[in-house]
C-alpha positions in Angstrom: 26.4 -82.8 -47.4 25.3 -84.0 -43.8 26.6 -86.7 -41.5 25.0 -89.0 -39.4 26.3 -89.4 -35.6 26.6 -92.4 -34.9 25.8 -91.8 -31.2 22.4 -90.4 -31.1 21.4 -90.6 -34.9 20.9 -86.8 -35.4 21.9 -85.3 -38.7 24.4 -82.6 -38.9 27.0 -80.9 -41.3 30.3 -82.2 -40.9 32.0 -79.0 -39.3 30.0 -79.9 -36.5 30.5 -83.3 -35.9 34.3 -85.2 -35.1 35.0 -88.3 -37.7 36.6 -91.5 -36.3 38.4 -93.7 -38.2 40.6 -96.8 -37.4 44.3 -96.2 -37.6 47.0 -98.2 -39.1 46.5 -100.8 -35.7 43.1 -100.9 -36.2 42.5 -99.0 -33.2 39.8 -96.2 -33.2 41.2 -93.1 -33.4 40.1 -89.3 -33.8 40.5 -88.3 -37.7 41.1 -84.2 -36.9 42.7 -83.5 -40.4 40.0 -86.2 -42.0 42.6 -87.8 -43.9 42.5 -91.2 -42.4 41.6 -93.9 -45.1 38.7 -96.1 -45.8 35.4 -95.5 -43.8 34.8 -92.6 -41.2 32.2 -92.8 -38.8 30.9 -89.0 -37.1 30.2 -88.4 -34.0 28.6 -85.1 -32.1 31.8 -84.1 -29.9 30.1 -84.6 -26.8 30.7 -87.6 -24.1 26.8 -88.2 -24.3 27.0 -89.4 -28.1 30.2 -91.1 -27.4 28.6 -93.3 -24.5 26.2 -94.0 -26.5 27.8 -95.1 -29.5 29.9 -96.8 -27.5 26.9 -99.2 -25.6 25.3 -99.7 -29.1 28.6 -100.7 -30.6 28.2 -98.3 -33.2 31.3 -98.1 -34.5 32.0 -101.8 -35.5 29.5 -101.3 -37.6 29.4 -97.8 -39.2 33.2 -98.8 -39.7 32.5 -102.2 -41.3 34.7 -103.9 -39.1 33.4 -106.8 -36.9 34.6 -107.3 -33.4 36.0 -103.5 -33.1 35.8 -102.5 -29.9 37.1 -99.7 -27.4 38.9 -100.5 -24.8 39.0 -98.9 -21.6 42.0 -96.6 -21.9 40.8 -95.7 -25.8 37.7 -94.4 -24.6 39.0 -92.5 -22.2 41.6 -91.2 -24.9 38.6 -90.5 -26.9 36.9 -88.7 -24.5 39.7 -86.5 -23.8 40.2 -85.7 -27.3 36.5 -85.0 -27.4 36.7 -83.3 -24.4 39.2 -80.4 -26.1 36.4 -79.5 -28.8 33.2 -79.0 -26.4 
């Protein structure tokens, strides 16, 4: 089954791409075991895709939740956690 990232809209299988989920805060957070609940959005684990989701405010709406947004210091979090799978 293939994934969409929600970065650069290529289409990939999911060992290849890193889901994101919101956490019990309703912070973004990276889903390694992908066991978080409710919607996931996937991502290419790149900073590239990330940016770009992030301009495009992707993940609001891939996540079906209005008004999420990354802060600073969870997008550098993100990044760094991206960062370890390159």
């Amino acid at each position: 089954m293939e994934r969409t990232c929600v970065g650069c809209g290529g289409k990939g299988d999911p060992a290849g791409l890193v889901r994101l989920a919101a956490d019990a805060h309703g912070r973004l957070a990276v889903d390694a075991g992908r066991r978080l609940g409710g919607r996931g959005a996937w991502l290419h684990p790149g900073a590239a895709c990330l940016a770009r989701a992030q301009k495009r405010r992707a993940f609001g709406r891939a996540l079906r939740m209005e008004g999420l947004a990354v802060d600073g210091a969870g997008l550098e979090r993100l990044l760094t956690e991206l960062g370890r799978r390159d």
